[in-house]
N, C-alpha and C positions, 0 to 999 in steps of 0.2 A: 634272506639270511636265517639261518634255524638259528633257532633260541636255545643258549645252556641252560641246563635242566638247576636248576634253584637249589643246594644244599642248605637246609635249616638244620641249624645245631645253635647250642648254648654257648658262651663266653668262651665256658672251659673248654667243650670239645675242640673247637678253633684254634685253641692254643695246643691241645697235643698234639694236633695235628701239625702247627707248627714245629714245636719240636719232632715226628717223626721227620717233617721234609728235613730241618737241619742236619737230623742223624744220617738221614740217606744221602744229602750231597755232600757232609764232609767226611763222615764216617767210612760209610758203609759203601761207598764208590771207590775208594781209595782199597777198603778191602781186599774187594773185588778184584781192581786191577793188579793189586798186589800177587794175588791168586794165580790169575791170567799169565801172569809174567814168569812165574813159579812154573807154571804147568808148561808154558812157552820151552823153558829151559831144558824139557824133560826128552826135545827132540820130535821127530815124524809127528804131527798132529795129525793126519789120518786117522788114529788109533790110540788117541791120548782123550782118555773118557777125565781126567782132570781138567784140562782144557776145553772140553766140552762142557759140561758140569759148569765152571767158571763164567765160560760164554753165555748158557743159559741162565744163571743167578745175577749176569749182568744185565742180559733181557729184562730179565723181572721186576729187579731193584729200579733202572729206565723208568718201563712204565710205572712200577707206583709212584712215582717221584711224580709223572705227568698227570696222574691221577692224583693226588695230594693237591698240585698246585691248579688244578680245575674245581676240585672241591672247596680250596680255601678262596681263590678270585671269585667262584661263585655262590660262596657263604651266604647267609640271611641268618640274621644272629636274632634269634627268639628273646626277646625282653617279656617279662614278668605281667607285666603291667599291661598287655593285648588283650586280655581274657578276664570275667569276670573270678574271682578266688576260688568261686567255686566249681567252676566250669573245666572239666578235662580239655588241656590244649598241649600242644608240645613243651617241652620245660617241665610239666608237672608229673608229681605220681599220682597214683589213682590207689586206690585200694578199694577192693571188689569181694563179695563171696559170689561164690559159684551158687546157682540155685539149679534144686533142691538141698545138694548133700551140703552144702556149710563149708567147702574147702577156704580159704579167705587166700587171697594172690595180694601181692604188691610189685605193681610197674613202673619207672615213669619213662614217659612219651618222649624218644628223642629227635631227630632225623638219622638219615638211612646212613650217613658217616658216620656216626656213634651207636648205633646198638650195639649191641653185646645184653644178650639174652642170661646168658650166664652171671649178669650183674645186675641183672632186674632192669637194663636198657631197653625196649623194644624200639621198633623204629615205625614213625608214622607212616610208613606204608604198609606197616603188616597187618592181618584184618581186624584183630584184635584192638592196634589202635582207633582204623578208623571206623569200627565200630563204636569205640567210646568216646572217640571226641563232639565236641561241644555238650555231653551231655551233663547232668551235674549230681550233686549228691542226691541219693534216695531213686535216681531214675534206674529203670531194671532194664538191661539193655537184653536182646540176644546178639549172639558173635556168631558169626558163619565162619567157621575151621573146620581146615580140611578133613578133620574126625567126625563131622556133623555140629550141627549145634548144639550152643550152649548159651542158658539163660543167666545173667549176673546182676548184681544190684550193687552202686556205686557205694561205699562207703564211706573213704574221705576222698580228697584235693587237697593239695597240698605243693 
């Protein structure tokens, strides 16, 4: 029997995720069919790109709901309390300067259901993370990204 693959997230990610599944079975299906039924009415579907359209955003909306409910049955919910305070681990940010030039970044570590980059989320599989996990403050890691490397020095946890 293959083993599901383990989703680590925080408290909170768990729960938007709950809330996205609720949206999309009661919401966002109903939509859909609404839609469906709409385009239904339009006649010949051979050639009714609204029913088609429909059909496919029903596809989609399906699988993420299947996807949602694989992620949240196979959650592992990151507690605080695993890692010593000052040790990079999932749940935590990091805050790093780039060596030489002094850039200074802020992350923190989530799993791969909650990144979002654009919020300062990364996800521990990206190299970044697992370049700095378990390390702790003062240690100078380098990061192998796909631009080449880059040498950094941990500056807090948190």
């Amino acid at each position: 029997m293959v083993e599901d693959k383990k989703y680590y997230m925080t408290q909170e990610g768990k729960e938007k995720l709950e809330q996205e599944l609720e949206y999309l079975k009661i919401e966002k299906r109903k939509e859909v069919v609404e839609r469906i039924k709409v385009a239904r009415s339009f006649g010949d579907l051979s050639e009714n790109s609204e029913y088609d359209a429909a059909k496919d955003e029903q596809a989609f909306v399906e699988s993420r709901i299947q996807s949602v409910e694989k992620m949240i049955r196979n959650a592992v919910i990151i507690e605080e309390t695993d890692t010593a305070s000052n040790e990079v681990s999932i749940g935590k940010s990091v805050k790093f300067i780039e060596l030489p030039d002094g850039d200074e970044e802020t992350y923190t570590i989530v799993g791969s259901a909650e990144a979002d980059p654009f919020e300062g989320k990364i996800s521990n599989d990206s190299p970044m993370a697992r370049s700095l996990m378990g390390k702790k403050i003062g240690d100078k890691v380098t990061v192998q990204t796909p631009g080449g490397d880059m040498e950094v020095e941990i500056l807090e946890v948190n």
